[in-house]
DRENDO-1510 file (C-alpha; in Angstrom, 1 decimal, always signed):
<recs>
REC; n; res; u; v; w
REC; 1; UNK; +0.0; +0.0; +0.0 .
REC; 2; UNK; +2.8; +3.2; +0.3 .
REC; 3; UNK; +6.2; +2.9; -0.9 .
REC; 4; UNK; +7.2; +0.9; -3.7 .
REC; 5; UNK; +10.5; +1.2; -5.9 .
REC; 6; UNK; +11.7; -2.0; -5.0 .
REC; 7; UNK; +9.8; -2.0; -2.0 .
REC; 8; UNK; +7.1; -0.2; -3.3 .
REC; 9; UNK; +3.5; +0.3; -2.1 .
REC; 10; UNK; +0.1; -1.5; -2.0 .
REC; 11; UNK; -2.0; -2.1; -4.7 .
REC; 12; UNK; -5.3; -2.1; -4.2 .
REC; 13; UNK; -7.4; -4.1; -7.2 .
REC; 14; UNK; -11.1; -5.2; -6.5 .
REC; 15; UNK; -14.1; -6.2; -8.4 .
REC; 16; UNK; -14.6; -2.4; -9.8 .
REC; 17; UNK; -12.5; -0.3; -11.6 .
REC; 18; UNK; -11.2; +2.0; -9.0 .
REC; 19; UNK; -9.8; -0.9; -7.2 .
REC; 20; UNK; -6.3; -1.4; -8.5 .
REC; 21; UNK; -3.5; -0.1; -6.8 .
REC; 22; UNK; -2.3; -0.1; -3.1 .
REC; 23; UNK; -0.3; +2.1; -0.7 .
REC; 24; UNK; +1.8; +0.0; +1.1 .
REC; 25; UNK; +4.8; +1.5; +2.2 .
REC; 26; UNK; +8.3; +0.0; +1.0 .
REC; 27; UNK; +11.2; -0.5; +2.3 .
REC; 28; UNK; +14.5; -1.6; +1.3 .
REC; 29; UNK; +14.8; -5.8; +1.4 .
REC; 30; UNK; +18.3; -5.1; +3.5 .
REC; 31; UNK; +18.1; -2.0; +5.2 .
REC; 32; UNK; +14.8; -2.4; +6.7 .
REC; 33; UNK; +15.8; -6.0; +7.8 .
REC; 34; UNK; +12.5; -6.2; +10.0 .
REC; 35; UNK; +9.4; -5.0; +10.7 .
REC; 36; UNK; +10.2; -2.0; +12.9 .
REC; 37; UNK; +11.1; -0.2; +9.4 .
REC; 38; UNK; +8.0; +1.8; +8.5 .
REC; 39; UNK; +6.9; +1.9; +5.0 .
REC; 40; UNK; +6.6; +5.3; +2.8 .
REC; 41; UNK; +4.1; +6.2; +0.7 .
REC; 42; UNK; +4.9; +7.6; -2.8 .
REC; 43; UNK; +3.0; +9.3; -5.7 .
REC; 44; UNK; +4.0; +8.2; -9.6 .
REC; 45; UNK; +6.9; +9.8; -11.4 .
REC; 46; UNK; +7.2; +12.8; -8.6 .
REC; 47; UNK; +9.7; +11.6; -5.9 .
REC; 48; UNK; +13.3; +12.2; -5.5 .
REC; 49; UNK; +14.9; +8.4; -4.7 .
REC; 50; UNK; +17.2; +8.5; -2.1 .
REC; 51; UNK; +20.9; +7.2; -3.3 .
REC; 52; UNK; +22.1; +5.9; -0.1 .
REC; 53; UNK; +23.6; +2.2; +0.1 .
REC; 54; UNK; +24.4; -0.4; +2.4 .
REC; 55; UNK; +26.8; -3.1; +2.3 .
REC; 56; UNK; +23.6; -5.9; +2.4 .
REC; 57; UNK; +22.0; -5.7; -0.8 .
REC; 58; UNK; +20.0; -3.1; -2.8 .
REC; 59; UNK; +18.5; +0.1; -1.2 .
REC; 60; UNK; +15.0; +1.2; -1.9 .
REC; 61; UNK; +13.3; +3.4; +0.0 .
REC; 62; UNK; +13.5; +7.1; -1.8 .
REC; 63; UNK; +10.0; +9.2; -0.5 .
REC; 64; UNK; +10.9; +12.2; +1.6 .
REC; 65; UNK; +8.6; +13.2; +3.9 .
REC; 66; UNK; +7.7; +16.5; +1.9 .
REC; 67; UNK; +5.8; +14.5; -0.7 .
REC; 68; UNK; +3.9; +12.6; +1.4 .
REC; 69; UNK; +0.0; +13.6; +1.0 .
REC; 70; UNK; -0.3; +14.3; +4.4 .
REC; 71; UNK; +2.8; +17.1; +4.2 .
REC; 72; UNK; +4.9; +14.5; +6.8 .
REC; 73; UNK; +4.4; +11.2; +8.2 .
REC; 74; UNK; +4.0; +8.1; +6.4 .
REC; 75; UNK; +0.3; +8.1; +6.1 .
REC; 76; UNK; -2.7; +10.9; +6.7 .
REC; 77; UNK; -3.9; +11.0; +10.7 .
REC; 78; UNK; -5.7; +8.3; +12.0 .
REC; 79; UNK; -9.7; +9.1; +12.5 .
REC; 80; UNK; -10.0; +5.3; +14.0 .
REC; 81; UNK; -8.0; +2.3; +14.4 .
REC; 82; UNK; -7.9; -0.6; +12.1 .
REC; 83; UNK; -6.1; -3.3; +14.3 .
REC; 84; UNK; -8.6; -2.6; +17.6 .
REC; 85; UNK; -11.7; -1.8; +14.3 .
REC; 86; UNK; -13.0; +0.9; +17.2 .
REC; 87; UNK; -15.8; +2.7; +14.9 .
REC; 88; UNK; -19.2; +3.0; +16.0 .
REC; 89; UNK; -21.5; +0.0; +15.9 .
REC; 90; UNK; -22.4; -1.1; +12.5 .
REC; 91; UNK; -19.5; +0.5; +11.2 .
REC; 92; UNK; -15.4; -0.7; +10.6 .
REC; 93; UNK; -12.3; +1.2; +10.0 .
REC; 94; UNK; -11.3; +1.2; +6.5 .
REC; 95; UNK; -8.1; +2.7; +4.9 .
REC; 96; UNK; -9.3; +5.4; +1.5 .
REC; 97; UNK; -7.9; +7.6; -0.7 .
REC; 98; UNK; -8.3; +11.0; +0.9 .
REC; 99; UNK; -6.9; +12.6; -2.3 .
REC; 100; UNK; -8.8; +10.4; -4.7 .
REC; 101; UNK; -5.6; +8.6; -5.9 .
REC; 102; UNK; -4.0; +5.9; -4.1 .
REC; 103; UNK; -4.5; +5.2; +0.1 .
REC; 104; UNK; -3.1; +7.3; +2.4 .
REC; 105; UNK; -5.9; +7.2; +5.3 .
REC; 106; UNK; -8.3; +5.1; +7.4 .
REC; 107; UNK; -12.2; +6.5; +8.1 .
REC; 108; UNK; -15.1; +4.4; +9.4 .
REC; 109; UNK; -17.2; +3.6; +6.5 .
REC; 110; UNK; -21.0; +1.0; +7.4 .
REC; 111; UNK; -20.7; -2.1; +7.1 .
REC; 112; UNK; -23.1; -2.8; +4.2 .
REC; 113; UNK; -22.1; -6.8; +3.9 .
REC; 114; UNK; -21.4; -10.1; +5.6 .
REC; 115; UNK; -19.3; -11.8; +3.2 .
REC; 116; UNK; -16.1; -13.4; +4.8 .
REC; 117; UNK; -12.4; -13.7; +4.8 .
REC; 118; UNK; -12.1; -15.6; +1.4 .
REC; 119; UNK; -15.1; -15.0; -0.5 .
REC; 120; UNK; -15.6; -13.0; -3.6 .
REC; 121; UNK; -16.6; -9.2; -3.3 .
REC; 122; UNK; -17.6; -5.8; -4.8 .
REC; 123; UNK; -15.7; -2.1; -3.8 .
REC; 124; UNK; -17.0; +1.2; -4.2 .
REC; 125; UNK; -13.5; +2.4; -5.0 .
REC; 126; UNK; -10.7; +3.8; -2.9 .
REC; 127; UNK; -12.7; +7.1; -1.8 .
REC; 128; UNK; -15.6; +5.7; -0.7 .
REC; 129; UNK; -14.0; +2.6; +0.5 .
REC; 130; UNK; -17.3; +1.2; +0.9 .
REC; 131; UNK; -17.7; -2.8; +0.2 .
REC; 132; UNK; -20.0; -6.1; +0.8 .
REC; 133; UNK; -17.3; -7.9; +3.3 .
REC; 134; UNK; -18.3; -8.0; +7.0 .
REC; 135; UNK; -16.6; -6.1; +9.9 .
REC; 136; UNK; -13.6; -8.5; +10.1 .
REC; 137; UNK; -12.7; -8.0; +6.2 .
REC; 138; UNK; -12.1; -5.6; +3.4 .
REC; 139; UNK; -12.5; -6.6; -0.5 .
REC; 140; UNK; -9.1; -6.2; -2.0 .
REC; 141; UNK; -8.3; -7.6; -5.5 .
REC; 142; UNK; -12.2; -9.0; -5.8 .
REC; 143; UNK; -11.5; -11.0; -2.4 .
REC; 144; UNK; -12.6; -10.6; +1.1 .
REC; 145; UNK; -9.4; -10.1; +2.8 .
REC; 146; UNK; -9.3; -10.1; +7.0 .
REC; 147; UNK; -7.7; -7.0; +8.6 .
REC; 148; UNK; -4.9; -7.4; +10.7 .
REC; 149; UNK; -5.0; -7.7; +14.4 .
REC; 150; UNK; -2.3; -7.2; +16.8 .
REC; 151; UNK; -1.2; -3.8; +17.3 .
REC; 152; UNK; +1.4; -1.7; +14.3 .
REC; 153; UNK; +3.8; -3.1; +16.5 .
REC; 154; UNK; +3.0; -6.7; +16.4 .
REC; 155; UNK; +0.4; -7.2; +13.9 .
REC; 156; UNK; -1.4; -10.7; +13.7 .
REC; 157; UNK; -2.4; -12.7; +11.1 .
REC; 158; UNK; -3.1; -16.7; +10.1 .
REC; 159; UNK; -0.3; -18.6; +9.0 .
REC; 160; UNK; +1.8; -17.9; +6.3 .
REC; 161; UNK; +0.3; -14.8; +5.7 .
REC; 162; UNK; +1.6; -10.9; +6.5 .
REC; 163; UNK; +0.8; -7.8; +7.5 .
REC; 164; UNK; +0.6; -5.3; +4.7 .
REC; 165; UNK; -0.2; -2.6; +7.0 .
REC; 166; UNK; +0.2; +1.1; +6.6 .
REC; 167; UNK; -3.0; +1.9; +5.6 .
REC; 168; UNK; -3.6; -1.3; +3.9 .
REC; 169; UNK; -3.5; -3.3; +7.3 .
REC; 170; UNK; -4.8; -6.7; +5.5 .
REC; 171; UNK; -3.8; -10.0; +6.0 .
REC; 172; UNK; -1.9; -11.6; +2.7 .
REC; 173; UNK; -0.6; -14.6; +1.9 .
REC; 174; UNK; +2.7; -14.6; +2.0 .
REC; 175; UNK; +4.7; -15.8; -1.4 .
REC; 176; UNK; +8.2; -15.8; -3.7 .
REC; 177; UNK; +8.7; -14.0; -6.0 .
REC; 178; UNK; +10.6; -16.4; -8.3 .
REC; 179; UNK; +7.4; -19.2; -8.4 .
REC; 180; UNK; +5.1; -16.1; -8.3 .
REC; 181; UNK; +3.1; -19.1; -6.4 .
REC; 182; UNK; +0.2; -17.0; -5.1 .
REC; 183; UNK; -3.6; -18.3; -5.4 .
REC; 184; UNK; -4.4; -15.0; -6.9 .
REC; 185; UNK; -2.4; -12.2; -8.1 .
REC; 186; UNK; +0.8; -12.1; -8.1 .
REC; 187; UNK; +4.1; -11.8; -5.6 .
REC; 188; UNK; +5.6; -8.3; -4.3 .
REC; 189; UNK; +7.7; -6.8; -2.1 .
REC; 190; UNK; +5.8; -5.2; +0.7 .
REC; 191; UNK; +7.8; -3.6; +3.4 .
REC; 192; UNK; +9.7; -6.8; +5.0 .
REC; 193; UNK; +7.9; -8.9; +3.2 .
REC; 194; UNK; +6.7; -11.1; +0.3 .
REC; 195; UNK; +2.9; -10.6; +0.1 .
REC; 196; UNK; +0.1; -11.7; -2.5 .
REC; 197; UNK; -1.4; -8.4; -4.9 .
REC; 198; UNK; -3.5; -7.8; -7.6 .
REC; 199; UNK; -1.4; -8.0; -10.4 .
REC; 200; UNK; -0.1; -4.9; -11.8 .
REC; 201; UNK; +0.0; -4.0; -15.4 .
REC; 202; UNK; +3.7; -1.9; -15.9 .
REC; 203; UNK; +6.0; -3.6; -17.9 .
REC; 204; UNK; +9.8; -4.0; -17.4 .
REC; 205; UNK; +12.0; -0.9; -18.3 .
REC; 206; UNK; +8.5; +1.7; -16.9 .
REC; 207; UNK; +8.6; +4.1; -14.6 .
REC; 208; UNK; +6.5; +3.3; -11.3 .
REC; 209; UNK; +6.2; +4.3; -7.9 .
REC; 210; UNK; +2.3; +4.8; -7.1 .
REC; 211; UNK; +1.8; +1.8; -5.3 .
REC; 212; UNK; +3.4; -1.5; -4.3 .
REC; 213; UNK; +1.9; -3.6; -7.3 .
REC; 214; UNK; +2.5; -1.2; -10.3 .
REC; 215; UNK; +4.6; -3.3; -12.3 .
REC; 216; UNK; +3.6; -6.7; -13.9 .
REC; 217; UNK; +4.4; -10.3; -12.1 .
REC; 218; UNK; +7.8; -11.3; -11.5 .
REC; 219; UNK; +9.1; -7.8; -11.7 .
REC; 220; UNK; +9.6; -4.8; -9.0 .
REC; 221; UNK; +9.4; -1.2; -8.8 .
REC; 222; UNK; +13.2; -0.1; -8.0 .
REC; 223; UNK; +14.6; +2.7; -7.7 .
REC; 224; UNK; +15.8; +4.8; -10.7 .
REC; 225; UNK; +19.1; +5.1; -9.8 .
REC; 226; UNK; +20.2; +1.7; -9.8 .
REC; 227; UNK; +18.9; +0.8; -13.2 .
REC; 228; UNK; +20.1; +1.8; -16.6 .
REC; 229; UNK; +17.9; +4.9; -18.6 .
REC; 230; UNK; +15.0; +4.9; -16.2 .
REC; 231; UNK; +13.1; +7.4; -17.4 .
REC; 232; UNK; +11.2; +8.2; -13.6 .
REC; 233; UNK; +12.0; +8.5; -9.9 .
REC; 234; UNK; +12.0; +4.6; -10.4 .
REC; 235; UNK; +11.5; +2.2; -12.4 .
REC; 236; UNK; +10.0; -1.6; -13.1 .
REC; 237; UNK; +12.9; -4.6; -13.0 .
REC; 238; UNK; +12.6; -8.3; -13.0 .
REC; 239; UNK; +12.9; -10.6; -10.3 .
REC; 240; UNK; +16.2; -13.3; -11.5 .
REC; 241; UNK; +17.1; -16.3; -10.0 .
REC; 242; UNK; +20.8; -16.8; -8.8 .
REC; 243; UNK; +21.7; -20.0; -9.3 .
REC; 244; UNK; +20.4; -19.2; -13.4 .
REC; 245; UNK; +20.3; -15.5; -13.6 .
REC; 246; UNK; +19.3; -14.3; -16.5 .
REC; 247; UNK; +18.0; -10.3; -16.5 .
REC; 248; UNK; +17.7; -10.4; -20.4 .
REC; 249; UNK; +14.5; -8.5; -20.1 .
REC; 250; UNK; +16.6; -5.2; -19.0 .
REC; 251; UNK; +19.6; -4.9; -20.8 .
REC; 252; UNK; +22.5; -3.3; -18.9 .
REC; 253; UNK; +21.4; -5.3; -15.3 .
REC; 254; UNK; +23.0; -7.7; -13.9 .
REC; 255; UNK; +21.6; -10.6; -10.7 .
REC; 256; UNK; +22.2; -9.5; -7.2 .
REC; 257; UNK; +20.6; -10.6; -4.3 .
REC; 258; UNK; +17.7; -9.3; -3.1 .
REC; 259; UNK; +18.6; -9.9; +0.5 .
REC; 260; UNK; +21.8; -9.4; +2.7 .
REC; 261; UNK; +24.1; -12.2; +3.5 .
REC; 262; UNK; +22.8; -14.4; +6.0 .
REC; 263; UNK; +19.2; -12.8; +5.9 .
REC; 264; UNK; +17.2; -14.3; +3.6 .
REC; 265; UNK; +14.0; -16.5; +4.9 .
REC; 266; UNK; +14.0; -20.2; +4.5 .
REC; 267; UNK; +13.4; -20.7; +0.2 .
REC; 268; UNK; +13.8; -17.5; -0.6 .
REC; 269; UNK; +17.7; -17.5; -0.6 .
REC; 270; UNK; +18.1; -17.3; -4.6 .
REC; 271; UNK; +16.1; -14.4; -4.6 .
REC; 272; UNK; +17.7; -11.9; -7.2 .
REC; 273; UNK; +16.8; -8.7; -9.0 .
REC; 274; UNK; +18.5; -7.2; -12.1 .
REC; 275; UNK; +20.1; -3.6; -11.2 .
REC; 276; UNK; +22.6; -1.8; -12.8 .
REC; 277; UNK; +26.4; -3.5; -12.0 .
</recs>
């Protein structure tokens, strides 16, 4: 849902046509190396990346505060909670598009449904936010998807799923990016994580950055600086396996590893993506 450029943000992608990008906030694979790095929101083609490096791998984050919609934080102020759901009876707390564009805010919106975690769903679009899940869900990508519990802190969710939270605050199933082995959608990078999306529609070499799903599957919104004539703030890349790298798609990149020696999860350690020797 905010960030994206390797990292990027949510996309949001429901049964209507408003429904297709999210604001999730994204972080560098490396640098953020857990969830106590906080995502950051981003707006298409507009943002300055930020050129600093570790030693660990890529660097993606690149919003400064100053374009955030809100004029600083990562996300507009909260009018209700959407871990404790805290809204008036009959109503839930729903992340929206306060600018009409992408999420960058939460509002209690009625509960107008009682369609489940799981089952397919209609959205209103991101300003109205309104959809047919019950209080416990929100339909994301044509699916009701359960909020996160927890707290921002220590979010909760089922097994083998993560918290896309900042705004999004959804439960997805977690994925990699090389099998691209979600149910539905597709695999991204969101925040710490690899989570399930509605599949974006940017192809390799575009420039990206509204939300964490922009580009198409198997590929990630980076950061423009690290890849060869991006013509944007940042730009799509493909995903490339290690062991068989291959980054044909994007002439001028090579394979390097998405994550930092010793710090990549259980099958996900040939994770690659092609960047700019």
């Amino acid at each position: 849902m905010l960030s994206a450029c390797g990292p990027g943000r949510v996309g949001s992608s429901g049964a209507s046509s408003d429904d297709t990008g999210s604001t999730e906030d994204s972080s560098s694979p490396e640098s953020s190396g857990s969830e106590s790095s906080e995502p950051n929101p981003t707006t298409a083609d507009t943002v300055e990346p930020e050129t600093e490096t570790d030693d660990d791998g890529p660097d993606t984050g690149f919003v400064p505060e100053s374009e955030f919609p809100c004029g600083g934080g990562f996300w507009c102020p909260a009018s209700c909670d959407p871990f404790s759901q805290d809204c008036p009876e009959g109503e839930k707390c729903t992340p929206y598009a306060s600018t009409g564009e992408t999420w960058d805010a939460v509002k209690c919106v009625p509960v107008l449904g009682d369609l489940g975690p799981g089952e397919p769903c209609t959205y209103e679009g991101r300003v109205g936010a309104i959809d047919d899940c019950d209080i416990s869900s929100m339909c994301y990508g044509g699916i009701c998807q359960p909020f996160c519990t927890g707290t921002a802190d220590s979010p909760i969710c089922p097994d083998d799923h993560g918290c896309s939270y900042h705004p999004l605050t959804l439960c997805l199933e977690r994925c990699d990016p090389l099998a691209q082995d979600c149910a539905t959608g597709s695999c991204y990078w969101n925040a710490d994580d690899f989570l399930c999306h509605p599949s974006g529609e940017l192809a390799i070499g575009e420039p990206c950055g509204l939300t964490v799903n922009d580009c198409t599957a198997g590929s990630v919104c980076f950061e423009g600086s690290s890849l060869p004539s991006c013509r944007g703030s940042s730009c799509c890349t493909p995903y490339c396996n290690l062991d068989q790298p291959d980054c044909a798609s994007l002439p001028g990149t090579a394979c390097v590893s998405w994550y930092g020696p010793g710090q990549a999860p259980p099958g996900l350690e040939l994770v690659g993506v092609c960047l700019s020797p």
